[in-house]
C-alpha positions in Angstrom: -20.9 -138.0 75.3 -19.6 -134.6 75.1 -20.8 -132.1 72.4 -17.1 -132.1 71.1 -17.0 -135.5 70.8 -20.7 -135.9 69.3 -19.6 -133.3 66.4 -16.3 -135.1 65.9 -17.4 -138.1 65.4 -19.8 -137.1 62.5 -17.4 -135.4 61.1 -15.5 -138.5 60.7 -18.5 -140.5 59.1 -18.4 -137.3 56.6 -14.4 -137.9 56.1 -15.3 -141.9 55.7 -18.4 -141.0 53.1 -16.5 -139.0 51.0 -13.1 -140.7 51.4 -13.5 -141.7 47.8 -11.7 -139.8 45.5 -11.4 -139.5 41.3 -8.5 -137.7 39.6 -9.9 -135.0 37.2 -7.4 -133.6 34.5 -8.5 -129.9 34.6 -9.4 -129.9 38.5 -7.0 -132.6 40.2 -8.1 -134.7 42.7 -12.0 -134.5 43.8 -13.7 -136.0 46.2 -16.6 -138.2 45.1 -19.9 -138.5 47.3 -21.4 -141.6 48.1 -23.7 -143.6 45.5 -27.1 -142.0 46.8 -26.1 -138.2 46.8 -24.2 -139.1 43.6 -27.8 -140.3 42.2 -29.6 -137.3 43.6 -27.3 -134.8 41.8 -28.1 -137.1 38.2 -31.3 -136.7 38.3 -31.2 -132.9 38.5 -28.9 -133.1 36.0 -31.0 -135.3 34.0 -33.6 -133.2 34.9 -32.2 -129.9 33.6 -30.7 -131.6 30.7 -34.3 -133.1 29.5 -35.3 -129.0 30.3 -37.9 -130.0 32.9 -36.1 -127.7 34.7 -34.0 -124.5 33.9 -30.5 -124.6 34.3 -30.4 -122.2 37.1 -33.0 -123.5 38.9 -30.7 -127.2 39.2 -28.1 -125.4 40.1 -30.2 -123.4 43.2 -31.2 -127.1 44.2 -28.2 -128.3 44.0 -26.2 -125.9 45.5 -28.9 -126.0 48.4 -28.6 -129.8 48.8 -24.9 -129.5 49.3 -25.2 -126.3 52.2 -27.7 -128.2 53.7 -25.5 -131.7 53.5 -22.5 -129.7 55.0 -24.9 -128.1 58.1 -26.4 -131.6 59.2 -22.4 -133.2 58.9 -21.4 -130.9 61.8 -17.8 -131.2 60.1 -17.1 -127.3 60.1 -18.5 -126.6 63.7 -16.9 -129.2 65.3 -13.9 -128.4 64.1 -14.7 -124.4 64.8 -15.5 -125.4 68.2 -12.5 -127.6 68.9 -10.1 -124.9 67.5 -11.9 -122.5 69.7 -11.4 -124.6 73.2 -7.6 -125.5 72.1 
């Protein structure tokens, strides 16, 4: 299997695990990510809200969680590289 087609094909497990999507009045249409990320991201929330945590600290985690979610995908560099060889 080709690099190209390796990072392709996670990107489409990413476009199948977050296929799932909520209308929000203020933001439109968001995607909504699948039950165990979605329960990860409650409990820093829960976690911040309780004031276990600070606020800016959940939002570092967070925010970390996601970057690191979107490097393991693949989703943007296969892409990347597929725009690059066409």
């Amino acid at each position: 299997m080709s690099t190209l087609t390796r990072h392709l094909s996670g990107a489409r497990e990413t476009v199948r695990a977050y296929s799932r999507r909520v209308d929000v009045p203020l933001l439109g249409e968001v995607a909504v990510p699948p039950p165990d990320k979605l329960a990860y991201y409650a409990g820093v929330g829960v976690l911040a809200a309780l004031q276990v945590i600070e606020w800016p600290l959940a939002l570092v985690i967070t925010a970390g969680h996601v970057l690191a979610d979107q490097h393991a995908s693949g989703l943007a560099k296969g892409i990347g590289e597929a725009l690059e060889t066409a």
